[in-house]
PDB file of N, CA, C and O in Angstrom:
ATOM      1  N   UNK A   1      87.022 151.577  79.448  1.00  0.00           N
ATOM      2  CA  UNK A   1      86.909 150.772  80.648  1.00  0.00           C
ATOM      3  C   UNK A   1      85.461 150.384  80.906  1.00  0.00           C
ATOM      4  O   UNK A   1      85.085 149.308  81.372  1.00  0.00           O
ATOM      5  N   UNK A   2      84.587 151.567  80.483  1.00  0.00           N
ATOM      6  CA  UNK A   2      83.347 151.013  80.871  1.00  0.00           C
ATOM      7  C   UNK A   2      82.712 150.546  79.978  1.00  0.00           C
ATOM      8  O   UNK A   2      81.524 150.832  80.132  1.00  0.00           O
ATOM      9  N   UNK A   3      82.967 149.709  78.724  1.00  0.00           N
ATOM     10  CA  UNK A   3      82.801 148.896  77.867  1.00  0.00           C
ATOM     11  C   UNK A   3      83.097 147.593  78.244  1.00  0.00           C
ATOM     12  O   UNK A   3      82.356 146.618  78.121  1.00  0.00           O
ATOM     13  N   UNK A   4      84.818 147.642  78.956  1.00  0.00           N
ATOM     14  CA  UNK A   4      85.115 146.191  79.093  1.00  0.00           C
ATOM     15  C   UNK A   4      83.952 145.897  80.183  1.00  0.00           C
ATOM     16  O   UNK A   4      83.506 144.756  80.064  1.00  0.00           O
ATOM     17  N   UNK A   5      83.354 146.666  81.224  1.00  0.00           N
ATOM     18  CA  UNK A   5      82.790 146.032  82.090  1.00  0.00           C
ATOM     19  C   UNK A   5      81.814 146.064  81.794  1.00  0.00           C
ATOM     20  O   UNK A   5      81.159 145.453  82.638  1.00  0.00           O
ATOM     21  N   UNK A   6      80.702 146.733  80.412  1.00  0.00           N
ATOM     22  CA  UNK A   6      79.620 146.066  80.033  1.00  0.00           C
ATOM     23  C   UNK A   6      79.541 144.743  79.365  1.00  0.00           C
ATOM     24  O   UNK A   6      78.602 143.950  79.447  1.00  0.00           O
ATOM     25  N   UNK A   7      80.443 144.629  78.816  1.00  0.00           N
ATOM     26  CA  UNK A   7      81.095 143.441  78.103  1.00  0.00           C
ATOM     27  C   UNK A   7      80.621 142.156  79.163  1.00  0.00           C
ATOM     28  O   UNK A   7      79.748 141.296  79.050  1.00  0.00           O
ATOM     29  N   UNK A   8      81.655 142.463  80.276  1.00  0.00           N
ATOM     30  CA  UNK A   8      81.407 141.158  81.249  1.00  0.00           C
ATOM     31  C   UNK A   8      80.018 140.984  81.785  1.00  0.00           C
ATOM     32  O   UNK A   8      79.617 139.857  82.076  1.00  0.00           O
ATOM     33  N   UNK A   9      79.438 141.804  81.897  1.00  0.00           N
ATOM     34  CA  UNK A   9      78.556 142.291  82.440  1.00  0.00           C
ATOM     35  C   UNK A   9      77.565 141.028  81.381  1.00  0.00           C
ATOM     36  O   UNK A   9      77.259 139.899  81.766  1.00  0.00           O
ATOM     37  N   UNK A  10      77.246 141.599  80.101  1.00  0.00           N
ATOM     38  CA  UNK A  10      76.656 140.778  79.508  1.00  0.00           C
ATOM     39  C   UNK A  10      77.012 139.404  79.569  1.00  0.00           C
ATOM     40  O   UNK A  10      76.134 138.558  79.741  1.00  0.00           O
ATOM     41  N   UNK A  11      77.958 139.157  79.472  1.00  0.00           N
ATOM     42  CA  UNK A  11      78.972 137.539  79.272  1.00  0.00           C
ATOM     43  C   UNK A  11      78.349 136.429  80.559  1.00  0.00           C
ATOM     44  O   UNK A  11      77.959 135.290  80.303  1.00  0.00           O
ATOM     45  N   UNK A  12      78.358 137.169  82.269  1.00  0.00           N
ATOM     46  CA  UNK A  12      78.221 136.835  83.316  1.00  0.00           C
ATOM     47  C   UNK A  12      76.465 136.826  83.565  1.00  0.00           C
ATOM     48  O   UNK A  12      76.014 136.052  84.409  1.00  0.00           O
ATOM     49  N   UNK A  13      75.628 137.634  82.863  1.00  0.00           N
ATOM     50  CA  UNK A  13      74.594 137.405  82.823  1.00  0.00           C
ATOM     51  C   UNK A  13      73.926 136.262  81.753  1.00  0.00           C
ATOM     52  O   UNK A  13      72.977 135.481  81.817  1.00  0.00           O
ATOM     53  N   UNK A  14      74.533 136.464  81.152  1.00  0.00           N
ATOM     54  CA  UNK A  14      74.514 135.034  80.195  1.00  0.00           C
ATOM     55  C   UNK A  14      75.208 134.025  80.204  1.00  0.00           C
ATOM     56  O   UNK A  14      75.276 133.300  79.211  1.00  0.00           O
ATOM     57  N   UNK A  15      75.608 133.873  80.888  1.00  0.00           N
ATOM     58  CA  UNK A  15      75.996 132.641  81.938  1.00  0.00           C
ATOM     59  C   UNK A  15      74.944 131.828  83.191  1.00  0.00           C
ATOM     60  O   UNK A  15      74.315 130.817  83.504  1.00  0.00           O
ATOM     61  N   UNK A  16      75.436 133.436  83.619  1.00  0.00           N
ATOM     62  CA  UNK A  16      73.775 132.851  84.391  1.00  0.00           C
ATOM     63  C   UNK A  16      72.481 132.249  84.137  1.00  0.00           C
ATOM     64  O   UNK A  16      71.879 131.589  84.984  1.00  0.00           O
ATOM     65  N   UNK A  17      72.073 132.473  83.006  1.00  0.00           N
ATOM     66  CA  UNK A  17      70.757 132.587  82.268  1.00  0.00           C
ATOM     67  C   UNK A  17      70.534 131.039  81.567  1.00  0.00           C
ATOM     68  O   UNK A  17      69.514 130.416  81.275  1.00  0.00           O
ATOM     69  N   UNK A  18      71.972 130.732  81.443  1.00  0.00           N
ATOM     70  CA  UNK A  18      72.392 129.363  80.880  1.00  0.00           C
ATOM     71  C   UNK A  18      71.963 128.384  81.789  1.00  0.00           C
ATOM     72  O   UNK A  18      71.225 127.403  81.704  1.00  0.00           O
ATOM     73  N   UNK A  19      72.625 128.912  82.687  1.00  0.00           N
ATOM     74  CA  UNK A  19      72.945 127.776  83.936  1.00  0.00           C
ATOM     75  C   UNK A  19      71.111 127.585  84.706  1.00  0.00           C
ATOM     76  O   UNK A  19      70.611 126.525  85.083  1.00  0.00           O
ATOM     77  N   UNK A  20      70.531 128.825  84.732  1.00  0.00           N
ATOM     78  CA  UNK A  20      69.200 128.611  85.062  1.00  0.00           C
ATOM     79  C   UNK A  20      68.442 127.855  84.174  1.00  0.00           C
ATOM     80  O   UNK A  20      67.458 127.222  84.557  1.00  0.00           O
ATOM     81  N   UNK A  21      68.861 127.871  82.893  1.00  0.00           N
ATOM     82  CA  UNK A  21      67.798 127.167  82.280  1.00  0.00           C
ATOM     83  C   UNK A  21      68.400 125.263  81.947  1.00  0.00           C
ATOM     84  O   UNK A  21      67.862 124.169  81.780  1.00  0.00           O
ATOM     85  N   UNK A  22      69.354 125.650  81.987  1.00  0.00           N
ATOM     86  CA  UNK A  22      70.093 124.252  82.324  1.00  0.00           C
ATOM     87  C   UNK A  22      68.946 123.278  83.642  1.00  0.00           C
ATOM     88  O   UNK A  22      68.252 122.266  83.543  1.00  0.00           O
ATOM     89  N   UNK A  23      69.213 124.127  84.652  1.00  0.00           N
ATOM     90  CA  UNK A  23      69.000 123.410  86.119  1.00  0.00           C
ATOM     91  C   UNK A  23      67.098 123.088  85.836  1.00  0.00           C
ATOM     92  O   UNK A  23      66.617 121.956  85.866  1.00  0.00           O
ATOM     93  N   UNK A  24      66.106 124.648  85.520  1.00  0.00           N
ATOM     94  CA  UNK A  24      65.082 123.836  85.550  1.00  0.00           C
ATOM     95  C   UNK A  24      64.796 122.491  84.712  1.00  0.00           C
ATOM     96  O   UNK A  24      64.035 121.586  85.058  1.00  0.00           O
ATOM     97  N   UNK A  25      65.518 122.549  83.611  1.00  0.00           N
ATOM     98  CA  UNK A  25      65.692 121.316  82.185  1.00  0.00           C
ATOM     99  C   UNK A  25      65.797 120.251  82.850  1.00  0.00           C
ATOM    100  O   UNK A  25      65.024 119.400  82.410  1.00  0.00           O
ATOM    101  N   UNK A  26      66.601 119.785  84.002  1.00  0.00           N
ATOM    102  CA  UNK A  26      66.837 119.001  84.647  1.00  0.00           C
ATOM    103  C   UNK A  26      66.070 118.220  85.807  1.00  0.00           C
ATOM    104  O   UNK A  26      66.056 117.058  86.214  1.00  0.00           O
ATOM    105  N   UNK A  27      65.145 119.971  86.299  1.00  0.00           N
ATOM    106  CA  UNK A  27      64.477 118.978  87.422  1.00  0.00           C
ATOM    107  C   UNK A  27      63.211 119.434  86.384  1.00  0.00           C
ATOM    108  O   UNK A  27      63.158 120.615  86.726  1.00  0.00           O
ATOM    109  N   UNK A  28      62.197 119.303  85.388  1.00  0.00           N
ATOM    110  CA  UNK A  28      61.624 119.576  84.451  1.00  0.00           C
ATOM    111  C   UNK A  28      61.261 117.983  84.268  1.00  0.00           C
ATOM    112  O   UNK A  28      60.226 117.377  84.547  1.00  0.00           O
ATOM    113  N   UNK A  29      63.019 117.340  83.453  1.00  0.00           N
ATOM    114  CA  UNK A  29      62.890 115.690  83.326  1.00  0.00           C
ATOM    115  C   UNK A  29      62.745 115.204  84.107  1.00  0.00           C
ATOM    116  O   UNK A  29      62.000 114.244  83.914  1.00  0.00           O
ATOM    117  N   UNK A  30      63.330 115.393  85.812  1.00  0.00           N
ATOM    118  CA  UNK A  30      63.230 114.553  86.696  1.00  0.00           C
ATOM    119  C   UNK A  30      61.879 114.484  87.816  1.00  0.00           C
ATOM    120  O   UNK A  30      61.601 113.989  88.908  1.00  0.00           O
ATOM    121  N   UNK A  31      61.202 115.420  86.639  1.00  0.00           N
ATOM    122  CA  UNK A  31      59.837 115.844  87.354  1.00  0.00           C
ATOM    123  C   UNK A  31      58.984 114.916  86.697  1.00  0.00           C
ATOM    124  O   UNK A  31      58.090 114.221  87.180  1.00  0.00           O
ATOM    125  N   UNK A  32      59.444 115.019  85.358  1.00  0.00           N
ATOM    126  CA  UNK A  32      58.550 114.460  84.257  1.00  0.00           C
ATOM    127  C   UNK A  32      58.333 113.313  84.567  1.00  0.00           C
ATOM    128  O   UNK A  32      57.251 112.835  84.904  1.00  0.00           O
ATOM    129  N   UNK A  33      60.125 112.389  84.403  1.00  0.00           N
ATOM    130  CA  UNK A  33      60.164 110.962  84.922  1.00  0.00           C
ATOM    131  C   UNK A  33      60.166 110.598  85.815  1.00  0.00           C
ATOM    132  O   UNK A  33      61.211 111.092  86.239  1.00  0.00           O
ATOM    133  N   UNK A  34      59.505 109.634  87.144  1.00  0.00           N
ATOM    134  CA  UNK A  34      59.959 109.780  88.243  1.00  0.00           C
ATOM    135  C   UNK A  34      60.879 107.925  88.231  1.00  0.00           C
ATOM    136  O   UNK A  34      61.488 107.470  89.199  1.00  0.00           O
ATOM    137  N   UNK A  35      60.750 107.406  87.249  1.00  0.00           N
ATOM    138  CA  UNK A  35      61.726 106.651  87.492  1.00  0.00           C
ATOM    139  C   UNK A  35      63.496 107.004  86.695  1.00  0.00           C
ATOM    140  O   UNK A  35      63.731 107.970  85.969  1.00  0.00           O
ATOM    141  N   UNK A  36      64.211 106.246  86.982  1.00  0.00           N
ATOM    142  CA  UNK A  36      65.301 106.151  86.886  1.00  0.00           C
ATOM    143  C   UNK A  36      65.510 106.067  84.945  1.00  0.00           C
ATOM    144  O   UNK A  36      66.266 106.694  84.203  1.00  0.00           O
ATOM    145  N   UNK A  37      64.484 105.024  84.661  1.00  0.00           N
ATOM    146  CA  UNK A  37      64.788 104.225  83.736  1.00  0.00           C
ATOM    147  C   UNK A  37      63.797 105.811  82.201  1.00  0.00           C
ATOM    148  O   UNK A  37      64.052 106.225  81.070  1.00  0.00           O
ATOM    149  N   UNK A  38      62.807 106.034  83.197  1.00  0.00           N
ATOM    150  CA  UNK A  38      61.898 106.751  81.890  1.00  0.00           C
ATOM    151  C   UNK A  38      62.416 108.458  82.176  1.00  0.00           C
ATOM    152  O   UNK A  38      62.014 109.217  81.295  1.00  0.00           O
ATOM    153  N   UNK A  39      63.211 109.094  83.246  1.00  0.00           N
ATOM    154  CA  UNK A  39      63.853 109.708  83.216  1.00  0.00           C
ATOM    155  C   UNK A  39      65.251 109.764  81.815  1.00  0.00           C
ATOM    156  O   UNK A  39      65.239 110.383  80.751  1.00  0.00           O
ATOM    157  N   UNK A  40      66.292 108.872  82.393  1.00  0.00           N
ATOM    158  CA  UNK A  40      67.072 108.954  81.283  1.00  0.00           C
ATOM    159  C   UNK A  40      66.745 108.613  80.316  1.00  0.00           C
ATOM    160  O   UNK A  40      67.730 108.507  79.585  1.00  0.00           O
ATOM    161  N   UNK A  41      65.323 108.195  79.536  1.00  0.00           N
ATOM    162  CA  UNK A  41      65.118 108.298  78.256  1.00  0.00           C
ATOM    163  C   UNK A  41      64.629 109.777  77.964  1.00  0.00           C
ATOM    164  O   UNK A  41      65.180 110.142  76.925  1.00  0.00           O
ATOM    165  N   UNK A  42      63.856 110.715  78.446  1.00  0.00           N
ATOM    166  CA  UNK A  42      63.651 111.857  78.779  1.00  0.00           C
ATOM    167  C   UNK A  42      64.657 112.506  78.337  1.00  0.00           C
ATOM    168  O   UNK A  42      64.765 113.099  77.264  1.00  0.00           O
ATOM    169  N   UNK A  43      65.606 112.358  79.405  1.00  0.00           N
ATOM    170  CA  UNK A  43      67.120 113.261  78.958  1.00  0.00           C
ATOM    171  C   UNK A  43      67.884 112.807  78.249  1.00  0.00           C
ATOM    172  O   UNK A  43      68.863 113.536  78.083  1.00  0.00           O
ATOM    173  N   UNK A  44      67.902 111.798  77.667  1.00  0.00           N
ATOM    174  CA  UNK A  44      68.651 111.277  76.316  1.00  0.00           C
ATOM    175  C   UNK A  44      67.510 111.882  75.079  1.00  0.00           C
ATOM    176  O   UNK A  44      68.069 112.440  74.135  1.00  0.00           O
ATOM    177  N   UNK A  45      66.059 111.815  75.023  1.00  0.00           N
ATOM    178  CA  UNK A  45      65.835 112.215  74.210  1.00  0.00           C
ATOM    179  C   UNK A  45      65.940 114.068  73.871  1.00  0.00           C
ATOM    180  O   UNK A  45      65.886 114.358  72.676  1.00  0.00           O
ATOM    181  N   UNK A  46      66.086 115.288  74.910  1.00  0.00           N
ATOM    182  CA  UNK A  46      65.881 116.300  75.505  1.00  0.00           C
ATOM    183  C   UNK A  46      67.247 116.619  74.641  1.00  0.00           C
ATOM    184  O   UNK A  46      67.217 117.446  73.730  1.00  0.00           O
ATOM    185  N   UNK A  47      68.556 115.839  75.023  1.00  0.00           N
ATOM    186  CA  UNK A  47      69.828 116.511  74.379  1.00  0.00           C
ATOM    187  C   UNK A  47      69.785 115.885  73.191  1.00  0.00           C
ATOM    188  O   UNK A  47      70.832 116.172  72.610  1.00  0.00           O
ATOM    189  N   UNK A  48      68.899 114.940  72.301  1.00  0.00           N
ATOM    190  CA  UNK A  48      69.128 114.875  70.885  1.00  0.00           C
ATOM    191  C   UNK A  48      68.656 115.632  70.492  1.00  0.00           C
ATOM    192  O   UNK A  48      69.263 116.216  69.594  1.00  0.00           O
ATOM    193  N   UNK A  49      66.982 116.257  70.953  1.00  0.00           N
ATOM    194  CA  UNK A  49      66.702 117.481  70.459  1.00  0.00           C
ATOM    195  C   UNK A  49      67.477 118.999  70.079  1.00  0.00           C
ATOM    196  O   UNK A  49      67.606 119.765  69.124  1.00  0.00           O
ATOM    197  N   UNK A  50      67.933 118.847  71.667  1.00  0.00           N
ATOM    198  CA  UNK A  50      69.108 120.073  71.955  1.00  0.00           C
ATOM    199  C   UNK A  50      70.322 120.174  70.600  1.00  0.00           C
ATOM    200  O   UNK A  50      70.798 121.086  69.924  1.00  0.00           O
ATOM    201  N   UNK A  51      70.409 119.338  70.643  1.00  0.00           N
ATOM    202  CA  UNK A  51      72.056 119.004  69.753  1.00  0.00           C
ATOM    203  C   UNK A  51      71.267 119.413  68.424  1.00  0.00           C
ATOM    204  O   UNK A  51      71.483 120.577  68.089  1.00  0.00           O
ATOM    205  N   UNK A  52      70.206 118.536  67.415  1.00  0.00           N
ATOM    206  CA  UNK A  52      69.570 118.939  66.452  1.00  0.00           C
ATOM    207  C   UNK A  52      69.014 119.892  65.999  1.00  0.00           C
ATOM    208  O   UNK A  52      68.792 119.932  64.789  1.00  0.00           O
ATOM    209  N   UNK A  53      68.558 121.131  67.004  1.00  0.00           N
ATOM    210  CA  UNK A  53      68.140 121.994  67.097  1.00  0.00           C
ATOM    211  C   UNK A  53      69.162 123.145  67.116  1.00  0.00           C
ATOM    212  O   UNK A  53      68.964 124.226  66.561  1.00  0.00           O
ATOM    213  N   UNK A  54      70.106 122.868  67.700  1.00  0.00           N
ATOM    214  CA  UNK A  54      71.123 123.736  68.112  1.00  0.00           C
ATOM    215  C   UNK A  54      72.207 123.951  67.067  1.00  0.00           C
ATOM    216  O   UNK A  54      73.128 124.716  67.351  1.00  0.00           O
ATOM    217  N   UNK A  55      72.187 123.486  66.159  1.00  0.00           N
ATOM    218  CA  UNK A  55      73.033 123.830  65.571  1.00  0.00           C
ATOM    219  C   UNK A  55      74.808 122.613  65.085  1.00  0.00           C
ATOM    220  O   UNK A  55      75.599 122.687  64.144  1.00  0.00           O
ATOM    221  N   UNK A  56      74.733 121.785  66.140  1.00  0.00           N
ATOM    222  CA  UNK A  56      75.584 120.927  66.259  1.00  0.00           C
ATOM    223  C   UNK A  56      75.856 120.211  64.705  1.00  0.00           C
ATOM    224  O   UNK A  56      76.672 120.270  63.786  1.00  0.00           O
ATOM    225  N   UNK A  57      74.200 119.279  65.195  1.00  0.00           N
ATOM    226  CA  UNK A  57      74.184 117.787  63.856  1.00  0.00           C
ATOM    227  C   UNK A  57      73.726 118.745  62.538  1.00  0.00           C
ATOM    228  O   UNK A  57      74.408 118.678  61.515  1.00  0.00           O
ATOM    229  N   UNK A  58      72.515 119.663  62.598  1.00  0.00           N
ATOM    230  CA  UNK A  58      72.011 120.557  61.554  1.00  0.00           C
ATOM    231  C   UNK A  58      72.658 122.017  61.677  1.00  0.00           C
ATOM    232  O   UNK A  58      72.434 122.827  62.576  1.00  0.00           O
ATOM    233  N   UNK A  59      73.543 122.181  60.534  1.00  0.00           N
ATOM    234  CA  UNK A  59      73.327 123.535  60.010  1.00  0.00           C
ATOM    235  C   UNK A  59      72.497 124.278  59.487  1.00  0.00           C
ATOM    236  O   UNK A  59      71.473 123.872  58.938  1.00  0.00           O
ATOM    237  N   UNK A  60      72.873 125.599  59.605  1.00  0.00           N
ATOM    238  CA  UNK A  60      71.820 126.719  59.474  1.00  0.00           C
ATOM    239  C   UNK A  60      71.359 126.197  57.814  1.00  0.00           C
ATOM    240  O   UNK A  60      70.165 126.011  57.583  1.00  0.00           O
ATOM    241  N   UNK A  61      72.309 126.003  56.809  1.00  0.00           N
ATOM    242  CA  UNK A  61      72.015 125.495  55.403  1.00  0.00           C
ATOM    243  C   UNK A  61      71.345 124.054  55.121  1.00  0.00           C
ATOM    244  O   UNK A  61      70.697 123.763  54.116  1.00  0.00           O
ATOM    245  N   UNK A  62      71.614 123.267  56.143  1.00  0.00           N
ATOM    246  CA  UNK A  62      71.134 121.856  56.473  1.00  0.00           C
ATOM    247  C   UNK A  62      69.566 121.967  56.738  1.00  0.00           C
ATOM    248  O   UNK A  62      69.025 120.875  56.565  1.00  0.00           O
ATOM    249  N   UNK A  63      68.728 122.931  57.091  1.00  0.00           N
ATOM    250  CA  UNK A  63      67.784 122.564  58.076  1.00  0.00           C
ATOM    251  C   UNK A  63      66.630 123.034  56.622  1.00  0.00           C
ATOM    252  O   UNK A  63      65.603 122.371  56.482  1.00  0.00           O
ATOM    253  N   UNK A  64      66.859 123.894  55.895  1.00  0.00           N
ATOM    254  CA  UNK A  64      65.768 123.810  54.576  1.00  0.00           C
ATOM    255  C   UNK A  64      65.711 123.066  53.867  1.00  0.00           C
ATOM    256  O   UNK A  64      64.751 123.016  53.099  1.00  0.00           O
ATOM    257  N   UNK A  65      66.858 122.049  53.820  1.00  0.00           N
ATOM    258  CA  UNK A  65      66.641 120.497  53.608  1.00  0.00           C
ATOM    259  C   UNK A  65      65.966 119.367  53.989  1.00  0.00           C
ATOM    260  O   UNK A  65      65.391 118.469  53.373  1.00  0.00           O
ATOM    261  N   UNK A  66      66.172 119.620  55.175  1.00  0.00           N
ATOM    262  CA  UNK A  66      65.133 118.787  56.122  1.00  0.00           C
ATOM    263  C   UNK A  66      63.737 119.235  56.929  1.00  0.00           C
ATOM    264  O   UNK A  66      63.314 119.057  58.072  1.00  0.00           O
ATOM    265  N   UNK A  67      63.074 120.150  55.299  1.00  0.00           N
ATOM    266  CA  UNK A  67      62.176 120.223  55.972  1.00  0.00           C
ATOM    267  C   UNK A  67      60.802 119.686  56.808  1.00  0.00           C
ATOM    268  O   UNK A  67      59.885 120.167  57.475  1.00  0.00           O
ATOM    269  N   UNK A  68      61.290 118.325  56.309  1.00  0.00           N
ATOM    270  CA  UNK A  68      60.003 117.716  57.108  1.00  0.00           C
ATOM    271  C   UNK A  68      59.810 117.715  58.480  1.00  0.00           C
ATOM    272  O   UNK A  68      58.731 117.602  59.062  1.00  0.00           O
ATOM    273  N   UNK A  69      61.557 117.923  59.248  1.00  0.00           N
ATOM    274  CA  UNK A  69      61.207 117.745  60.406  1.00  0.00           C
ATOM    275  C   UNK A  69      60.439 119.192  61.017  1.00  0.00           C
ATOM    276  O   UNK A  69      59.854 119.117  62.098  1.00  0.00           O
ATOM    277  N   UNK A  70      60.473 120.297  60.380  1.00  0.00           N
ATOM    278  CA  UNK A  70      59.176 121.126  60.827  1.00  0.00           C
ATOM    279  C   UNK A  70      60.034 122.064  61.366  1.00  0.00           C
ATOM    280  O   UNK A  70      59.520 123.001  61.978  1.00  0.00           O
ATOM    281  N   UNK A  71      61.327 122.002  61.258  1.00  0.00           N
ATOM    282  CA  UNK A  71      62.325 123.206  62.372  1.00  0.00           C
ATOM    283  C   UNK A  71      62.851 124.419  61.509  1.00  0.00           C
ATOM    284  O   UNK A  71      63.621 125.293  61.909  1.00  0.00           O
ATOM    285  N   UNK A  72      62.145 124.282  59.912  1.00  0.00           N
ATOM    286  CA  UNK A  72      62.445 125.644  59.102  1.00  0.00           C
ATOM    287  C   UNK A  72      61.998 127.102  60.013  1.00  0.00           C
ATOM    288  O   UNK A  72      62.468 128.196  60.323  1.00  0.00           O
ATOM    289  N   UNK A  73      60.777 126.288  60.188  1.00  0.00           N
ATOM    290  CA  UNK A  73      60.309 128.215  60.718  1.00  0.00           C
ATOM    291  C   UNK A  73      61.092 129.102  61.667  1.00  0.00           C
ATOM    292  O   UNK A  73      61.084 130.323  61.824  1.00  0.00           O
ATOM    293  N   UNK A  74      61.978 127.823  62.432  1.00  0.00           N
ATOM    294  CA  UNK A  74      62.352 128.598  63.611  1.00  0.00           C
ATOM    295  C   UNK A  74      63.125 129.652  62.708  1.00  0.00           C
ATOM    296  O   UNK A  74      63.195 130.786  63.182  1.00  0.00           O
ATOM    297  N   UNK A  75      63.761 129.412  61.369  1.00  0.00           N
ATOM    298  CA  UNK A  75      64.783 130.140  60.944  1.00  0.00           C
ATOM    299  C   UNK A  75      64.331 130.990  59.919  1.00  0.00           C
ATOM    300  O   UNK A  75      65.217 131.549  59.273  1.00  0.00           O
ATOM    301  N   UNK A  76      63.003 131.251  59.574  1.00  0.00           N
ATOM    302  CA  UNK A  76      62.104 132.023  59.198  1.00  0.00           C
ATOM    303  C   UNK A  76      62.832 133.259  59.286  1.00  0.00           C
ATOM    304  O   UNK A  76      63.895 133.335  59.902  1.00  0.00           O
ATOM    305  N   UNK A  77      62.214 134.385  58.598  1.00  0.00           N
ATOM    306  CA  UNK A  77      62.414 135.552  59.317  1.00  0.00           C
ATOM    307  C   UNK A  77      61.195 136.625  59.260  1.00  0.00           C
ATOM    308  O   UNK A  77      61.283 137.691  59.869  1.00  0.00           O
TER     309      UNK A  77
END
């Protein structure tokens, strides 16, 4: 029992942790940009990073391929 509730425990804190870093990301761009127009280029460029970085467009086997774009090290060890 007191597994399942470390379990959540972790799950709900990492949730949280998400959602905080979500929200500053947001007012971060909308800090950055203060117009409308250089904002959503901001956050259009912010989630191509996200997505490329993350795992989405590049796989973990994909990314020592492409090393020019410079994102091997992250996977360094």
């Amino acid at each position: 029992m007191l597994y399942l509730f470390c379990r959540l425990f972790k799950q709900y804190l990492l949730l949280v942790a998400v959602s905080q870093m979500a929200s500053a990301l947001f007012r971060f761009i909308g800090g950055l940009g203060r117009s409308m127009i250089v904002a959503n280029t901001f956050g259009s460029f912010a989630l191509l990073i996200l997505f490329a970085l993350g795992g989405f467009v590049l796989s973990h086997g994909m990314v020592t391929y492409f090393g020019c774009l410079g994102v091997q090290s992250i996977y360094q060890h």
